[in-house]
MARZAMI-621687 format. One record per residue (C-alpha): x, y, z; residue number from 1; residue in one letter. Coordinates in nm, 3 decimals. Each point is the difference from the previous one (the first is absolute). Layout:
# residues N
        u        v        w  pos  code
        X        Y        Z  NUM     A
...
This chain:
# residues 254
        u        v        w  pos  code
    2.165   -2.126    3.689    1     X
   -0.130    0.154    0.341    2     X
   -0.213    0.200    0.032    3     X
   -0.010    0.098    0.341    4     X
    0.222    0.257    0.030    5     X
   -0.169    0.310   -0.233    6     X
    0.204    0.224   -0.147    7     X
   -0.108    0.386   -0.007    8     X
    0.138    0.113   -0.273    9     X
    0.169   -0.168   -0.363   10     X
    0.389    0.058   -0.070   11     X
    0.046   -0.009   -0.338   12     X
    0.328    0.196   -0.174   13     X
   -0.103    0.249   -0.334   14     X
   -0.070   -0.183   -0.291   15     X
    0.249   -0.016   -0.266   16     X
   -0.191    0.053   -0.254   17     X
    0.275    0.015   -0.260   18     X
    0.024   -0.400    0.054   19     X
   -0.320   -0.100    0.085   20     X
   -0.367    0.115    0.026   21     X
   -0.219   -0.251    0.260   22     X
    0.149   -0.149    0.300   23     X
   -0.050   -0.341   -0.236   24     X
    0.192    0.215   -0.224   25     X
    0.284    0.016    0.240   26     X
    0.005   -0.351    0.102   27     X
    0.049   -0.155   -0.328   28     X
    0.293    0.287   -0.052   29     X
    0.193   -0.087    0.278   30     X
   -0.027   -0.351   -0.015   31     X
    0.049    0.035   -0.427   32     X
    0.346    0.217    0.063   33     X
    0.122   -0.216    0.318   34     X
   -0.046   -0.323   -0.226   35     X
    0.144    0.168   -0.306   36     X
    0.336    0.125    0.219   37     X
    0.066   -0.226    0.253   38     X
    0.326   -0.133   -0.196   39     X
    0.121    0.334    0.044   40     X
   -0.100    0.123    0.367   41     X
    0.291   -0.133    0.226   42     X
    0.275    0.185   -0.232   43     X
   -0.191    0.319   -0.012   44     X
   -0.027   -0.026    0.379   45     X
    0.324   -0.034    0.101   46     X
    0.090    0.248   -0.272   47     X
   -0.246    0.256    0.177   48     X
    0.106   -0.069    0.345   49     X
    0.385   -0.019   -0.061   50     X
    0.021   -0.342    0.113   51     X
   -0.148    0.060    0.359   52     X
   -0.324   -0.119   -0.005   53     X
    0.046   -0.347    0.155   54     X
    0.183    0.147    0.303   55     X
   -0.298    0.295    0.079   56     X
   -0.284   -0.230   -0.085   57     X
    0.157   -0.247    0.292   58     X
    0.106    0.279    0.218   59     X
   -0.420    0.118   -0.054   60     X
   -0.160   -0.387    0.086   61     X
    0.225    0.052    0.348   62     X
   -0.076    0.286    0.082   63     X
   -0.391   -0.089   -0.054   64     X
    0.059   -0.289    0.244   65     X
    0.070   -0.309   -0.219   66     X
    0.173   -0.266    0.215   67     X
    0.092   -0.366   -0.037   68     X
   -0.307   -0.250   -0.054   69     X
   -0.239    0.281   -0.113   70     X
   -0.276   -0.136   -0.271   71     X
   -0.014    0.211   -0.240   72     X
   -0.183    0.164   -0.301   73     X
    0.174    0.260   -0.242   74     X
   -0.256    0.193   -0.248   75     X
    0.074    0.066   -0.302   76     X
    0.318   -0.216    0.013   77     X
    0.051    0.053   -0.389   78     X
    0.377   -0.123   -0.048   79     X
    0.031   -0.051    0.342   80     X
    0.243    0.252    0.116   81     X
   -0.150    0.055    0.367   82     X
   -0.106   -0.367    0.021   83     X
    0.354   -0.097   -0.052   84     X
    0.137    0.205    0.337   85     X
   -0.274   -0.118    0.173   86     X
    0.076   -0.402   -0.111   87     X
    0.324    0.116    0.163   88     X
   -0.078    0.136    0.319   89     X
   -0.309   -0.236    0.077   90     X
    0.269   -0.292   -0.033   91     X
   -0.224   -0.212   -0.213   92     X
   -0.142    0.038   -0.341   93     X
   -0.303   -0.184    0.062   94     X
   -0.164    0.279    0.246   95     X
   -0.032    0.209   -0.254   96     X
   -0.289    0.088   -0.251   97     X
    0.014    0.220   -0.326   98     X
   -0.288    0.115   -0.152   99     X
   -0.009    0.210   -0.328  100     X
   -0.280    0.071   -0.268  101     X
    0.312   -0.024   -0.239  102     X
    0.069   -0.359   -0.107  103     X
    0.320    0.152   -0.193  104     X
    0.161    0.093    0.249  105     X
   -0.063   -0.262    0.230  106     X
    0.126   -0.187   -0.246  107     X
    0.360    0.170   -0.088  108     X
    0.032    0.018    0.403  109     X
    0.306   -0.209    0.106  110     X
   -0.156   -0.037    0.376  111     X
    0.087   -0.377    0.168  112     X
   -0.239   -0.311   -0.131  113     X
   -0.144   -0.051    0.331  114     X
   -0.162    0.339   -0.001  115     X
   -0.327    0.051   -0.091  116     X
   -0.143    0.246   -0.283  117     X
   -0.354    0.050   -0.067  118     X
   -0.204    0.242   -0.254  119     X
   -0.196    0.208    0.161  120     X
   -0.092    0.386    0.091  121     X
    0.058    0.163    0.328  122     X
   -0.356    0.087   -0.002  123     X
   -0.123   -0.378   -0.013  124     X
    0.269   -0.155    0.191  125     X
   -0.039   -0.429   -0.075  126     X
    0.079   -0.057    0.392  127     X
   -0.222   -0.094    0.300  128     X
   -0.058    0.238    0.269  129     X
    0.324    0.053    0.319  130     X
    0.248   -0.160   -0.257  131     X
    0.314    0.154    0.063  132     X
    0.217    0.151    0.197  133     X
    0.163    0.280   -0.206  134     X
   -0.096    0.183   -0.320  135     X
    0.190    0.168   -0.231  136     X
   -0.052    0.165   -0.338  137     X
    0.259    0.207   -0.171  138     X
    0.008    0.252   -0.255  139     X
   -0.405   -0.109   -0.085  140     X
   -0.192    0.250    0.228  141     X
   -0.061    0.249   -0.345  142     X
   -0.109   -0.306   -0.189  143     X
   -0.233   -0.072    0.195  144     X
   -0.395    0.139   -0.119  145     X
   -0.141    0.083    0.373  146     X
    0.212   -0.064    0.325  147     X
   -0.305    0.050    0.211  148     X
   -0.138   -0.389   -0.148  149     X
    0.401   -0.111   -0.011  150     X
    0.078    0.079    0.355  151     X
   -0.300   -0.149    0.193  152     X
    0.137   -0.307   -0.227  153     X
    0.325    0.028    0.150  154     X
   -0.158    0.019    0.343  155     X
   -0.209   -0.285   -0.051  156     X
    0.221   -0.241   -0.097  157     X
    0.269    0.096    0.313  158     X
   -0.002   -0.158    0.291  159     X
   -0.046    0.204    0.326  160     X
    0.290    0.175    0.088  161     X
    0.156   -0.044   -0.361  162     X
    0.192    0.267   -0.159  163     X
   -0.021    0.174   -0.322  164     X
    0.294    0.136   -0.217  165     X
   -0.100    0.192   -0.336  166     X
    0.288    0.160   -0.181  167     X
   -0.062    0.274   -0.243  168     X
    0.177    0.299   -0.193  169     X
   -0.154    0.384    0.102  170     X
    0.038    0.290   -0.177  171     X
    0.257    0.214    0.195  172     X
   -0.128    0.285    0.178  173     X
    0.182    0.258   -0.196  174     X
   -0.013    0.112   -0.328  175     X
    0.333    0.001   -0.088  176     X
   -0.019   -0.369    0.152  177     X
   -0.287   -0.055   -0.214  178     X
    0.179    0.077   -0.318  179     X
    0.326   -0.198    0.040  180     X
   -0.224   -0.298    0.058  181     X
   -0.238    0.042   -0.259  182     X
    0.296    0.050   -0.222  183     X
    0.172   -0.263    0.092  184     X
   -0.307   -0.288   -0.010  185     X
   -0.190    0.229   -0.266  186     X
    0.306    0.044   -0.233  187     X
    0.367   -0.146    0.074  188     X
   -0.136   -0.350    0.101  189     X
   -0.260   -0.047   -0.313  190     X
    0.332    0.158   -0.220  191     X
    0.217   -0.288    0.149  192     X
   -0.271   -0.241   -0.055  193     X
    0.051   -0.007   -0.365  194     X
    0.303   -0.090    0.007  195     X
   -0.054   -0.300    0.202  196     X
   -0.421   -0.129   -0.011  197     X
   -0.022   -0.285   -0.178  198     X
   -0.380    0.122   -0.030  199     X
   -0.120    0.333   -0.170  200     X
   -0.238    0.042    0.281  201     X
    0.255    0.030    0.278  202     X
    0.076    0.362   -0.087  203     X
   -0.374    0.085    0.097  204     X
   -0.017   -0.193    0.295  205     X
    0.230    0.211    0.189  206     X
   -0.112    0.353   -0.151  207     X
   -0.346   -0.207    0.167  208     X
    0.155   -0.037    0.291  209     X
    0.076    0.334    0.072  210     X
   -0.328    0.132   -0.084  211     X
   -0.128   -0.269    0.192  212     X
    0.215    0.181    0.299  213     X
   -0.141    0.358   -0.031  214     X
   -0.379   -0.166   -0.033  215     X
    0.012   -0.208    0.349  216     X
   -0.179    0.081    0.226  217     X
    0.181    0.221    0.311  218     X
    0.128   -0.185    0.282  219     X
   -0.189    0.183    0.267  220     X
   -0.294   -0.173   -0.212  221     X
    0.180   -0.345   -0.026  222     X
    0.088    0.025    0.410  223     X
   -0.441    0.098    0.021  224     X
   -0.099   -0.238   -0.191  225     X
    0.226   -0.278    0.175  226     X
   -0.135    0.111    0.345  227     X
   -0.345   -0.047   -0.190  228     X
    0.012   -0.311   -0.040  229     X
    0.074   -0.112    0.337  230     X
    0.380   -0.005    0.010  231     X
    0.163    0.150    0.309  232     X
    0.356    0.118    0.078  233     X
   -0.070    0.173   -0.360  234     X
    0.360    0.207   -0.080  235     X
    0.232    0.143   -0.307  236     X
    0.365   -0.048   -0.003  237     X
    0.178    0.171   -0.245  238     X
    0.345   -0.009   -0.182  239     X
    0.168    0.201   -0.204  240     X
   -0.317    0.227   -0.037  241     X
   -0.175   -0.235   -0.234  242     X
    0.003   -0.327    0.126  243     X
   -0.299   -0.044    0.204  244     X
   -0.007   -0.323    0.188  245     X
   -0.394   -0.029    0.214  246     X
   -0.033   -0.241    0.251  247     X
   -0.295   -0.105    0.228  248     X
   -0.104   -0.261    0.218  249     X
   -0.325   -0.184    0.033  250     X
   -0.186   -0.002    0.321  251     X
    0.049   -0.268    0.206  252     X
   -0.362    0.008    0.101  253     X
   -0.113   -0.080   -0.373  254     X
């Protein structure tokens, strides 16, 4: 990892404490809940996002500057549901990467054979230095233990002038915005759940997940801590009031 560019202060999100104790705690959680749910993860997806999620998550890699030929690397590429858009718009399969500390989801993924799909943690990325041209991660941001260590990572392994496209849910700004959606991940999804899982542990993921929402850290801290680590052209776009899509690019200089 380099080392080069310090980092003033950590980002990590609160502690859920009602999962897991230690940050090795949380590690072998997440990875223990991904592997045991995977099989269930698409459905639940679509289910939560009426069906729409392929369509945003391309409309998102655009408008963070994806083109035609790009090489790139999608973090936490679970069951592949951003790698898939961008194996579309790239035009080839084979310039993309997915790397995941979940081997179960990798594995359930239905991503093209000539794609690539490594274990690893966006912390300890398994990739040389000025790799790729384009990074994405989606929907992994809160799972991740610090972003400070994760994003001067993300900058290291870009090539200058590559661009950076992390997708991730925010808690609305509102409270009455704030209580559909809690609600609704907190209590109508894991109710659904039952109905269709296949595992007993799906129902907790996604009451996770939403917990997992109100614990991340801020995005004025995320856009900080992006700028930290060397990234330039550092910016939030957001949708409906809760999808927050960050992009940045690295410095052509580095």
């Amino acid at each position: 990892m380099n080392t080069s560019s310090p980092i003033p202060v950590r980002a990590p999100h609160i502690p859920l404490t009602d999962y897991y104790q230690t940050e090795q705690d949380r590690q072998a959680y997440l990875r223990q809940i991904f592997d045991d749910t995977a099989v269930d993860y698409d459905r639940i997806e679509a289910m939560l996002a009426w069906g729409s999620g392929s369509r945003y998550r391309r409309e998102a890699l655009l408008r963070g500057g994806l083109k035609t030929g790009m090489q790139v690397l999608d973090v936490g590429v679970g069951t592949g549901l951003v790698a898939a858009q961008a194996c579309i718009l790239v035009g080839d399969p084979a310039l993309v990467t997915g790397v995941d500390p979940s081997p179960g989801m990798m594995a359930v993924s239905k991503l093209p054979k000539s794609m690539v799909l490594l274990e690893g943690r966006a912390e300890s990325l398994p990739f040389p230095d000025k790799h790729f041209d384009f990074l994405s991660m989606g929907y992994a941001l809160r799972h991740i233990g610090d972003l400070s260590v994760a994003f001067v990572e993300f900058e290291r392994v870009l090539k200058p002038g590559g661009r950076l496209c992390i997708l991730e849910i925010t808690k609305p700004q509102n409270r009455f915005g704030q209580w559909l959606l809690k609600n609704y991940m907190r209590g109508v999804i894991p109710l659904l759940t039952r109905c269709i899982s296949k595992q007993k542990n799906t129902t907790t993921m996604w009451r996770y997940f939403w917990d997992s929402i109100e614990a991340c850290v801020p995005p004025e801290q995320v856009l900080a801590t992006l700028r930290a680590a060397g990234l330039t052209q550092v910016k939030r776009h957001l949708e409906l009031g809760i999808f927050s899509e960050y992009q940045a690019v690295k410095t052509v200089s580095n």
